[in-house]
Each structure stands twice: as C-alpha cells, then as structure tokens.
C-alpha positions in Angstrom: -33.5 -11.0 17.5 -35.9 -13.8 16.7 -34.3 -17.3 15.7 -36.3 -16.4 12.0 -34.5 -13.3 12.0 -31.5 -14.6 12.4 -32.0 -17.8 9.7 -32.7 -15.8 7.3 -30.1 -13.0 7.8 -27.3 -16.0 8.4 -28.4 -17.1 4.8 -27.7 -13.9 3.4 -24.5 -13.5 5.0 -23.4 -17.1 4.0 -23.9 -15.8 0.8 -21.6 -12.7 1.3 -18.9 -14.7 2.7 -19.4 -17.4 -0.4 -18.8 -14.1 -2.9 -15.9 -12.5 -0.7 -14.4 -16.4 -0.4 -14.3 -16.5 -4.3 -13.0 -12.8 -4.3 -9.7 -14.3 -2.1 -9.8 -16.7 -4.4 -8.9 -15.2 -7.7 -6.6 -12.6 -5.6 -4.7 -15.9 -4.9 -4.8 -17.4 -8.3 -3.1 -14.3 -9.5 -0.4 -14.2 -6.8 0.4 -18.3 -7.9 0.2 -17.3 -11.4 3.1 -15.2 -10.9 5.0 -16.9 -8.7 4.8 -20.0 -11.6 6.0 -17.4 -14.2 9.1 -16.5 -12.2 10.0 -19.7 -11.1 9.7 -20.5 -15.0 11.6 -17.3 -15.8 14.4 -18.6 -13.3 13.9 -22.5 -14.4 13.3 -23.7 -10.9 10.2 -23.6 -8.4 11.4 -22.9 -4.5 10.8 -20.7 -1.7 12.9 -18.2 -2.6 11.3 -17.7 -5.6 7.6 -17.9 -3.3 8.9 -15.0 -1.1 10.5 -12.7 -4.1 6.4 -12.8 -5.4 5.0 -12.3 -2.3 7.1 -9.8 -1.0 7.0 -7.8 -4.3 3.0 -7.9 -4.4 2.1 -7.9 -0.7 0.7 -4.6 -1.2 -0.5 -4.3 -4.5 -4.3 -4.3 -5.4 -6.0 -7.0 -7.1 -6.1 -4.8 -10.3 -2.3 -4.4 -10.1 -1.6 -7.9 -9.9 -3.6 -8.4 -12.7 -1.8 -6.2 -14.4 1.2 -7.7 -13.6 0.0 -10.9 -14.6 -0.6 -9.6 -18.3 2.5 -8.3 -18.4 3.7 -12.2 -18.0 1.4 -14.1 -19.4 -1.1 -13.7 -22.4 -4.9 -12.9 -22.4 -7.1 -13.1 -25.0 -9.7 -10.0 -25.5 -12.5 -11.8 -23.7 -10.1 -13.3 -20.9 -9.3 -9.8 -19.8 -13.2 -8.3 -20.2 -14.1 -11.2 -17.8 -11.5 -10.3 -15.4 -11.8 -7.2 -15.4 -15.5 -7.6 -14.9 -14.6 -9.8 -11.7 -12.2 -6.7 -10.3 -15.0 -4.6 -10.6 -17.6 -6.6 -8.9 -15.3 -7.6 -6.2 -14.1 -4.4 -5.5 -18.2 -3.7 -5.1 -19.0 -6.5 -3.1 -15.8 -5.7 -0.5 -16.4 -1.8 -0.8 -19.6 -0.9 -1.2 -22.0 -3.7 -1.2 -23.4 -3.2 2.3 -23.6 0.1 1.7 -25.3 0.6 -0.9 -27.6 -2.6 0.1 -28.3 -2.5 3.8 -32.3 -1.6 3.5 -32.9 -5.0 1.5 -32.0 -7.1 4.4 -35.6 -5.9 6.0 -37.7 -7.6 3.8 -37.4 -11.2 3.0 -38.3 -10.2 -1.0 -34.9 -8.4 0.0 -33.0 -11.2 1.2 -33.6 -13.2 -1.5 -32.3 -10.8 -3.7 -29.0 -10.1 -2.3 -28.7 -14.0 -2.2 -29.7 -14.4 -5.5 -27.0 -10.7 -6.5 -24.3 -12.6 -4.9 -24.9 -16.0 -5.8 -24.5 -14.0 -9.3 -21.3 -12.0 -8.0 -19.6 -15.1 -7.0 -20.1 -17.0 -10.4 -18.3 -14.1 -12.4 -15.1 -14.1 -9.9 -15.5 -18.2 -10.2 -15.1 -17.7 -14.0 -12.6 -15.2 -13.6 -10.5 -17.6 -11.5 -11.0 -20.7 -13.7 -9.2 -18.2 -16.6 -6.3 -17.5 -14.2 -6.4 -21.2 -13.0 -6.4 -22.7 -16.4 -3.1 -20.7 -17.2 -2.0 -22.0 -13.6 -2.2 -25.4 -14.8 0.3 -25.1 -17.4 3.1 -23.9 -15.0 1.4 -27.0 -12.8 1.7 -29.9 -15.5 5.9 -29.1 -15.2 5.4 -30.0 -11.7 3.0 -32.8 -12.4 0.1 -30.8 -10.3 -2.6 -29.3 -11.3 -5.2 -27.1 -9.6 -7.6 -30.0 -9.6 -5.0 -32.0 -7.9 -4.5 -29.4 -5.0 -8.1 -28.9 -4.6 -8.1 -32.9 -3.9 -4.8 -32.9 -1.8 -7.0 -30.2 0.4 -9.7 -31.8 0.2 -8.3 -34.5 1.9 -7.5 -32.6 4.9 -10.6 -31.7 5.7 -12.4 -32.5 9.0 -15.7 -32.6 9.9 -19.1 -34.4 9.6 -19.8 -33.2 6.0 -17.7 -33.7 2.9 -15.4 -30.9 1.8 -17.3 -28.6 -1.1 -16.1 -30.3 -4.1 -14.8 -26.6 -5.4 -12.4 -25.7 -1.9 -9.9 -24.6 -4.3 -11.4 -23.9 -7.2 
C-alpha cells in the first residue's frame, strides 16, 4: 500500500473511530444517568449503588437504556426525537456502515464523503449526549461536579505532546 493510500484511508478511519468514540459516549452518559437517579432514589451516591446499575444494564442495548432512562427521568418531545435519531445512526455506523460503504473508500471523492457522513454522524450522537449530559448535571451539582468538571479532572490526566481535545468527555 502506498504511504498516500494509507494517509488518506487513516483519515477516514480517524473519522470512524471519532463517530464510534461519540457512540461510547452517549451509551455511557445513559449508564451515569441512571446510576445518578438511583443513588438519588436511595439518597446516597456509592459503589454499591455503581454496581446495582451496571450489573442490571451490562447487557442491555443502547435503546433499552434509553428506555430505562425515560422511565426515570423526563424528556421533552424533541429530546427524545434527537435521541432517538442518535440510536439509529449509531446503530448504522456500528452495524452497517462499512457495509453498506466500503466501495467509497476507492475514490478520494469517496473519502471525503464518508469523512464529511461521519463528521455529520458524530455531531447528532454529540447532541444527543449533551441532552443526556445536561440532565447528568443536575444529579452532578448535589455532588458539586459537573460534567464539565470531569471533562477537566481528565483532562488533566492526560499525557502526551499535544493538549487533551477540549471535548474528552463531552
């Protein structure tokens, strides 16, 4: 494979894993959200409460937690049409994106258009989180956290020659 090749298909892919990253994101924004309703339901935040969630949900699909997250916490008509949209996409872009898409990586009109699709993909899941986040933050401000505030606390963390993306956790 020529080093062009191989640029320009790593671009692509950095763009897939960008899409599937935000994807893991809102899965994960779900999963807190619930584990900040039943430690609100039980009037105390531990690790008890952390495995109860997780253990209850470790196999459920994103749609399902969702769903379970309604069931604890309001959405207004619009919240859910956006989150739902995100399910669907995401489900796409883990399922069925390659396959359907494959043949445009041969052409570099291709290329950019799968960036340009997922670029796309990844800012309705992004919007879809910051719903699920922003009802987060509630729960959070009992704790005197926010999502912000972990995104920063990460941030911090980070090692290497370039800055953390501004958005780790976001």
């Amino acid at each position: 494979m020529s080093e062009t090749t191989k640029d320009d298909l790593d671009v692509v892919f950095r763009a897939y894993g960008a899409a599937c990253f935000a994807a893991q994101h809102l899965e994960s924004a779900l999963r807190v959200l619930l584990v900040l309703t039943a430690a609100a339901k039980q009037q105390q935040m531990n690790m008890q409460v952390l495995r109860l969630v997780e253990s209850e949900t470790a196999m459920d699909t994103l749609r399902q937690l969702f769903n379970a997250a309604r069931e604890r916490e309001y959405f207004t008509g619009a919240e859910v049409k956006s989150i739902d949209r995100a399910i669907k996409l995401r489900n796409f872009v883990i399922h069925s994106y390659w396959h359907k898409h494959t043949m445009l990586l041969s052409t570099a009109k291709g290329r950019a258009w799968l960036c340009d699709d997922l670029k796309q993909a990844r800012a309705v899941m992004r919007d879809a989180n910051g719903i699920v986040n922003s009802l987060c933050d509630r729960y959070w401000a009992q704790y005197g956290m926010s999502t912000q505030a972990l995104n920063e606390v990460v941030g911090a963390l980070w090692e290497g020659e370039n800055d953390p993306p501004e958005d780790l956790l976001l």
